[in-house]
C-alpha positions in Angstrom: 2.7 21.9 11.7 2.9 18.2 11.0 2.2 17.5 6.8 1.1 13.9 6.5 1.8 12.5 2.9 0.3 9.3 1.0 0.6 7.7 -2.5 -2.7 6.1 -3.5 -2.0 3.2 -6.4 -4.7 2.7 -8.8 -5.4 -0.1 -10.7 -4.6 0.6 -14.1 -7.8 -1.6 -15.4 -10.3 0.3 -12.8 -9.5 3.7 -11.9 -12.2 5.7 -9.8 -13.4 9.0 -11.1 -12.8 11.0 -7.4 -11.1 9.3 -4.3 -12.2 11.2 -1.1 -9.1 11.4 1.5 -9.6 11.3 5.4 -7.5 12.4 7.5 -7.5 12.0 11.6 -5.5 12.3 14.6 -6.1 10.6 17.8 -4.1 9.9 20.9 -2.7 7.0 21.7 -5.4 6.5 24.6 -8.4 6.8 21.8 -9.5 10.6 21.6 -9.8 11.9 18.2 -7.9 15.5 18.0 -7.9 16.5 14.2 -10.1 15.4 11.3 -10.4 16.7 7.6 -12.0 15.5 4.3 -10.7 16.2 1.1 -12.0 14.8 -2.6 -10.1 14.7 -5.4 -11.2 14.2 -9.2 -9.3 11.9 -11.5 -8.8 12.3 -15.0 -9.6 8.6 -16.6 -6.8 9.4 -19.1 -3.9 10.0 -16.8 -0.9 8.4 -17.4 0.5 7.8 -14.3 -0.9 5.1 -11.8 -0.7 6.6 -8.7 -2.1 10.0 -7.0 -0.2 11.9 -4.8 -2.1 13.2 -1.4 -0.3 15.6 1.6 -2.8 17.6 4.5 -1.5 19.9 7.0 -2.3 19.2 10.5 -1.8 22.3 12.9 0.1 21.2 16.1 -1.0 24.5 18.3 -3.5 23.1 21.2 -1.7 19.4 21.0 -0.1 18.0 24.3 2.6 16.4 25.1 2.3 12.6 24.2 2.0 9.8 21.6 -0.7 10.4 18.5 -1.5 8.1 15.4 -2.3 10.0 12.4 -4.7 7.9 9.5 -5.3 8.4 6.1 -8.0 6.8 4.9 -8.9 7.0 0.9 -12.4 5.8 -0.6 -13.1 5.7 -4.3 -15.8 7.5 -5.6 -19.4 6.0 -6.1 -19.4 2.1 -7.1 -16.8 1.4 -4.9 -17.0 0.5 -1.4 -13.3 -0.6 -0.9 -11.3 1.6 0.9 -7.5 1.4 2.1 -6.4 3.2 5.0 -2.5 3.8 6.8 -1.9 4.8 10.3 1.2 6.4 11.4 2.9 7.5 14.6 4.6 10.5 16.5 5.2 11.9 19.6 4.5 15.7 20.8 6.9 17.1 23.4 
């Protein structure tokens, strides 16, 4: 089991009310293995500026080799902007 973790910061002045969360896995040679969604609701009156985000990805099934994980977050309607960080490990 790999857990992939990411921090979203959010503007203090602007914060969305959901942020939906993709996560994939592809090889290194470009074939998607792993995908999931997940959207999360935000409380306008938080305190804190950033929002914590981890997915489980199964490794039963994965070969041996190189694979980029990516977690890609996109605010909630009326935004368009989305951010998005790609990792790296190896399965041996």
């Amino acid at each position: 089991m790999l857990t992939v973790f990411t921090e979203l910061y959010l503007p203090p002045t602007r914060v969305p009310s959901g942020v939906e969360f993709a996560t994939t896995v592809r090889s290194v040679t470009g074939g998607s293995v792993f995908g999931s969604r997940d959207n999360r609701n935000i409380d306008a009156s938080r305190s804190t500026s950033t929002l914590a985000y981890t997915a489980d990805v199964p490794l039963r099934g994965f070969r041996p080799g190189m694979y980029v994980p990516r977690v890609e977050a996109t605010p909630s309607i009326g935004e368009s902007q989305s951010v998005a960080r790609d990792g790296l490990f190896d399965v041996r």
